[in-house]
C-alpha positions in Angstrom: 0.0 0.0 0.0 1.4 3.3 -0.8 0.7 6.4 1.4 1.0 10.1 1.2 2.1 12.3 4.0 2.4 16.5 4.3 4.9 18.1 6.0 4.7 21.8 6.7 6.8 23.6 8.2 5.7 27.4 9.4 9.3 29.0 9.7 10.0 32.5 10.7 11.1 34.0 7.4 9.5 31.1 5.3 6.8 28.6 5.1 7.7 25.0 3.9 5.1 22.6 2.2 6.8 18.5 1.3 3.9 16.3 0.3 5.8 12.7 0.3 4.4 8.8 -0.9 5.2 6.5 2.0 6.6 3.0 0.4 5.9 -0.2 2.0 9.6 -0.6 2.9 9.8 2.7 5.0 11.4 4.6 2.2 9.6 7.9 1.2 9.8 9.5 -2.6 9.1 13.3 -2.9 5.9 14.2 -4.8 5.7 17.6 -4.3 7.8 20.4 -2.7 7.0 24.2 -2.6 7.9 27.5 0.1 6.5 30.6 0.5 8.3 34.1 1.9 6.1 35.0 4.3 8.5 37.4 7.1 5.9 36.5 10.1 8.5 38.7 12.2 8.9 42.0 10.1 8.7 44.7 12.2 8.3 42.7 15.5 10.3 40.0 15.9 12.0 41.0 18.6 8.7 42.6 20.1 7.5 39.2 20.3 4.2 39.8 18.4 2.7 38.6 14.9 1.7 42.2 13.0 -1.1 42.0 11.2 0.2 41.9 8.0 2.8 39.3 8.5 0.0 37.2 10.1 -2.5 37.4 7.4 0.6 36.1 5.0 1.4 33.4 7.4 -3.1 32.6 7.3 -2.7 33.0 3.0 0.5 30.9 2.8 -1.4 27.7 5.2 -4.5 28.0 2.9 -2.5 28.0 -0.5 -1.0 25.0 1.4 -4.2 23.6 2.4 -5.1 23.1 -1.5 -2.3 21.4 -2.7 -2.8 19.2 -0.5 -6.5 18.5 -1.4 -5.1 18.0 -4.9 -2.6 15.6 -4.2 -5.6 13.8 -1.5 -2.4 13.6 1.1 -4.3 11.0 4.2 -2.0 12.7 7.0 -0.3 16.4 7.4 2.2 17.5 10.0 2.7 20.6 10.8 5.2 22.5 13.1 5.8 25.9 13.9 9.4 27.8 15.3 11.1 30.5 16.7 8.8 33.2 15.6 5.3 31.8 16.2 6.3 30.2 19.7 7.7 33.4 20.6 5.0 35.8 19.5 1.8 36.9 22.4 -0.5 36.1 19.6 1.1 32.7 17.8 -1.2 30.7 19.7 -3.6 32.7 17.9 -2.1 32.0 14.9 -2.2 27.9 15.6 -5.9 28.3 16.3 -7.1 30.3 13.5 -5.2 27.8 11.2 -7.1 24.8 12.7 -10.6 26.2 12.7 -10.1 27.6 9.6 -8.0 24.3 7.6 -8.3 21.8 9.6 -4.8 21.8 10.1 -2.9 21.0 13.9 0.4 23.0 14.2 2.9 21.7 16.8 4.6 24.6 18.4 8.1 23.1 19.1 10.4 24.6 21.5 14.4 24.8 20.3 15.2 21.1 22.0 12.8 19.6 19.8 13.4 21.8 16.1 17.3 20.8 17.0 16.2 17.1 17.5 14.6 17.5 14.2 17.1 19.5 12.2 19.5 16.8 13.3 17.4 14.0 12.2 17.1 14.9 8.8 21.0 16.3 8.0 21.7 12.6 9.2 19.4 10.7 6.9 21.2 13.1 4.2 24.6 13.0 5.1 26.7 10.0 4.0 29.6 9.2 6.5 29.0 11.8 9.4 31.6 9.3 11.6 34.0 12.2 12.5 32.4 14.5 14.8 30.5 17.1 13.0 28.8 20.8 13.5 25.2 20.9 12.2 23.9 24.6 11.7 20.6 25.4 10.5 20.5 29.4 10.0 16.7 30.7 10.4 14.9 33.8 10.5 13.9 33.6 14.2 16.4 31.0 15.6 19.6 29.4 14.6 20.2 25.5 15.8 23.7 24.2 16.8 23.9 20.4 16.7 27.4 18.1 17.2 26.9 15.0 16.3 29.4 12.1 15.7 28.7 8.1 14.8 24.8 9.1 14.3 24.4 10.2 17.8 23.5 13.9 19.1 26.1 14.9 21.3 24.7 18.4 22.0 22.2 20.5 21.0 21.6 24.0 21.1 18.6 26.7 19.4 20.1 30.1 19.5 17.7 33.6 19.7 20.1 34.8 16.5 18.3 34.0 13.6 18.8 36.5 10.3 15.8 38.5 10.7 16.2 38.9 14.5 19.8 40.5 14.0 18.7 42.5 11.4 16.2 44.6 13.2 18.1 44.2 16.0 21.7 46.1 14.4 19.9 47.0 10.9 23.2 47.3 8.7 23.3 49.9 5.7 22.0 48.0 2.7 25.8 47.4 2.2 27.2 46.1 5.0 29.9 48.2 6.5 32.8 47.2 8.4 31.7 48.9 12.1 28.8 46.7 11.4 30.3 43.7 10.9 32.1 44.0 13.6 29.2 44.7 15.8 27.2 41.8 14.9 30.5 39.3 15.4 30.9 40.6 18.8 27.4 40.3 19.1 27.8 36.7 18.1 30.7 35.6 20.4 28.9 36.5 23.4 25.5 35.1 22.7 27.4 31.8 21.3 29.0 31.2 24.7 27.4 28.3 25.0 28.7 26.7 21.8 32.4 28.2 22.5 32.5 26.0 25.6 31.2 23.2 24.5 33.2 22.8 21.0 36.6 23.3 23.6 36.0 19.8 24.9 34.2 18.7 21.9 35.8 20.5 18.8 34.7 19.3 15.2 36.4 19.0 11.8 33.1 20.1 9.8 30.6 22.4 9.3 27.5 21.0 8.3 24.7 23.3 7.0 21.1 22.9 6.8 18.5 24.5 5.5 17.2 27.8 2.9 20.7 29.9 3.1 22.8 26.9 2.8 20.7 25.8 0.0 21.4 29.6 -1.9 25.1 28.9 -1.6 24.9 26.2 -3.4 23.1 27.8 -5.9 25.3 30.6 -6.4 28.5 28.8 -6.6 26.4 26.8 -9.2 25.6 30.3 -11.1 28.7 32.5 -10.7 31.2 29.8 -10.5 30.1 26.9 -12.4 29.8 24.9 -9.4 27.6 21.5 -9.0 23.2 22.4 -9.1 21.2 22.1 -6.5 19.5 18.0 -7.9 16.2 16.4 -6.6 17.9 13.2 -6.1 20.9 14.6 -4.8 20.8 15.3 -0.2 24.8 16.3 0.3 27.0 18.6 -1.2 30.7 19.2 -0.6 31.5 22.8 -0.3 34.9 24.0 -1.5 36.0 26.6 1.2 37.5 29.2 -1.6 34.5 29.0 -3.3 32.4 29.5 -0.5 34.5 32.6 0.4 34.5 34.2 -3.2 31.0 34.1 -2.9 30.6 35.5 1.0 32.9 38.6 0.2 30.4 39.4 -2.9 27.8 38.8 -1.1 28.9 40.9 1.7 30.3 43.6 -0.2 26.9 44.5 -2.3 24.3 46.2 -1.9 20.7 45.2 -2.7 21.1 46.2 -6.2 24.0 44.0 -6.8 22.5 41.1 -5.3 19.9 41.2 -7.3 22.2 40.5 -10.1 23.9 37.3 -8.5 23.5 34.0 -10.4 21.3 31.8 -8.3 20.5 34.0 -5.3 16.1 34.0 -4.6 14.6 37.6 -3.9 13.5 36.1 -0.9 17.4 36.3 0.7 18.5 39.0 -1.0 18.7 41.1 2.2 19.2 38.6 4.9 21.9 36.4 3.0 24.6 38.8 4.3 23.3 38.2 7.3 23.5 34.7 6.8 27.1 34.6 5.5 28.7 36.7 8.3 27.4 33.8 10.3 28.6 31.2 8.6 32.5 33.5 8.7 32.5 33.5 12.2 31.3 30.1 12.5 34.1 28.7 10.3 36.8 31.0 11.6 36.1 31.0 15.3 36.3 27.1 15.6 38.6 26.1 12.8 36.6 23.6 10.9 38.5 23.2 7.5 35.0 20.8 5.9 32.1 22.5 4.8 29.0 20.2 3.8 25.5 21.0 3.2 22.5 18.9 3.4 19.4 19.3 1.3 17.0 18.0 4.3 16.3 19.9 7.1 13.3 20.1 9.6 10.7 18.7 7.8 12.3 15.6 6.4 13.8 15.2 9.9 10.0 15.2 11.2 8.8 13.1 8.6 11.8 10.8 9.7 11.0 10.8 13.2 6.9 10.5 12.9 7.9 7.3 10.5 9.8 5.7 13.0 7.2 5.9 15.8 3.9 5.7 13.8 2.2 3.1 11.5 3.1 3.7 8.1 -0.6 3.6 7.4 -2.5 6.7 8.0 -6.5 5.3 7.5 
């Protein structure tokens, strides 16, 4: 018997939709895979309140959702929501409205369980992850740390520093200057403490990264460099480390204008990629890590993982 199963995923900046069949081995084929921008914290993130606006795109995204997944008759849907909505007065709101109005249960997760996640799909992605590894998983609200070695979590860590949190909190120029910079990596090292400590005992050789920005590096190596596309059937990449900083220092050293004219790069991170790659600097710099890997999975296959595992593969 073959099954189909949604995923959703209601990010911060963006919401995620994976409609999968369900194989009577265990294994799962994509079907159908689609996001949409939404920005539930513009303005407020840090406020810790949904504006209208944002909300009403979050409401418009779940029901544009809601019909694919009439159209592909999916038996069962999951759906999880992050940083911004479990932060927000109102995202309980939010969860409510979307159930009275689609039918649809959202999970508010705290940052233990989207790591948990997050780790379980980079791992079902990423071939030979025997050396101990550094998963990051760069979002709009949050940003999860995860060391893992021999397919076991060592540590786990969700992070207030997502993209769109740091830029309203330090809102650099359009291009980033140096003061800036510097601003935000000092901001960094003292909210990444934790991490610092715990890599000392623990360090890693790798940098594994999960998730939308991750995914936009790939493609832009891809369209300015020639590098490897972004494949369906493809879940790991190997990142060259000079590519990857050719492609930081132009993204860094643009402004919006410019970015807009990068090979590969979605409007949708067109601001908070340099965000996103002044992360991944300090990340790689401040603890040495000489790989650099990406994985195509992220939250939603690591939920889809996880409910497999503990559920009937039948959904009647």
């Amino acid at each position: 018997m073959l099954n189909s199963l949604a995923v959703i995923d209601c990010g911060t900046n963006t919401f995620n939709l994976l409609i999968v069949n369900i194989h009577e081995n265990g294994s799962f084929s994509k079907v159908y895979n689609t996001r949409i921008s939404v920005r539930l914290g513009e303005g407020t993130i840090n406020q810790g309140y949904l504006a209208p606006l944002p909300f009403q795109r979050g409401l418009s995204a779940i029901e544009t959702f809601e019909n694919e997944i009439k159209r592909f008759q999916v038996k069962k849907t999951l759906a999880f929501a992050t940083s911004a909505i479990r932060d927000a007065k109102n995202g309980r709101e939010f969860a409510r409205l979307v159930l009275e109005k689609f039918g649809i249960a959202i999970q508010i997760i705290d940052g233990n369980r989207e790591a948990n996640l997050i780790a379980y799909g980079v791992m079902a992605a990423v071939n030979d992850i025997g050396r101990r590894s550094l998963i990051m998983d760069i979002g709009g609200g949050s940003t999860e740390f995860i060391i893992v070695e021999n397919g076991q979590i060592l540590w786990k860590h969700s992070f207030d520093l997502g993209a769109a949190r740091i830029m309203e909190r330090f809102k650099p120029s359009e291009r980033m200057q140096k003061q800036e910079a510097d601003a935000i990596k000092t901001y960094l090292k003292l909210k990444l403490e934790p991490l610092i400590v715990e890599l000392a005992s623990l360090p890693c050789t790798e940098l594994i990264g999960s998730s939308g920005a991750f995914d936009s590096l790939i493609e832009m190596i891809h369209g300015e460099m020639g590098g490897e596309a972004l494949a369906e059937n493809k879940t790991e990449y190997s990142l060259d480390l000079s590519n990857y900083q050719t492609i930081s220092k132009k993204i860094q050293t643009s402004n919006l204008q410019e970015r807009r004219k990068i090979k590969g790069l979605i409007a949708m991170r067109i601001d908070m990629i340099v965000v996103s790659c002044l992360m991944i600097d300090f990340v790689l710099s401040e603890f040495g890590l000489n790989g650099f890997r990406v994985s195509t999975y992220s939250l939603k296959e690591g939920a889809l993982i996880d409910y497999l595992r503990n559920n009937s593969r039948t959904f009647d």
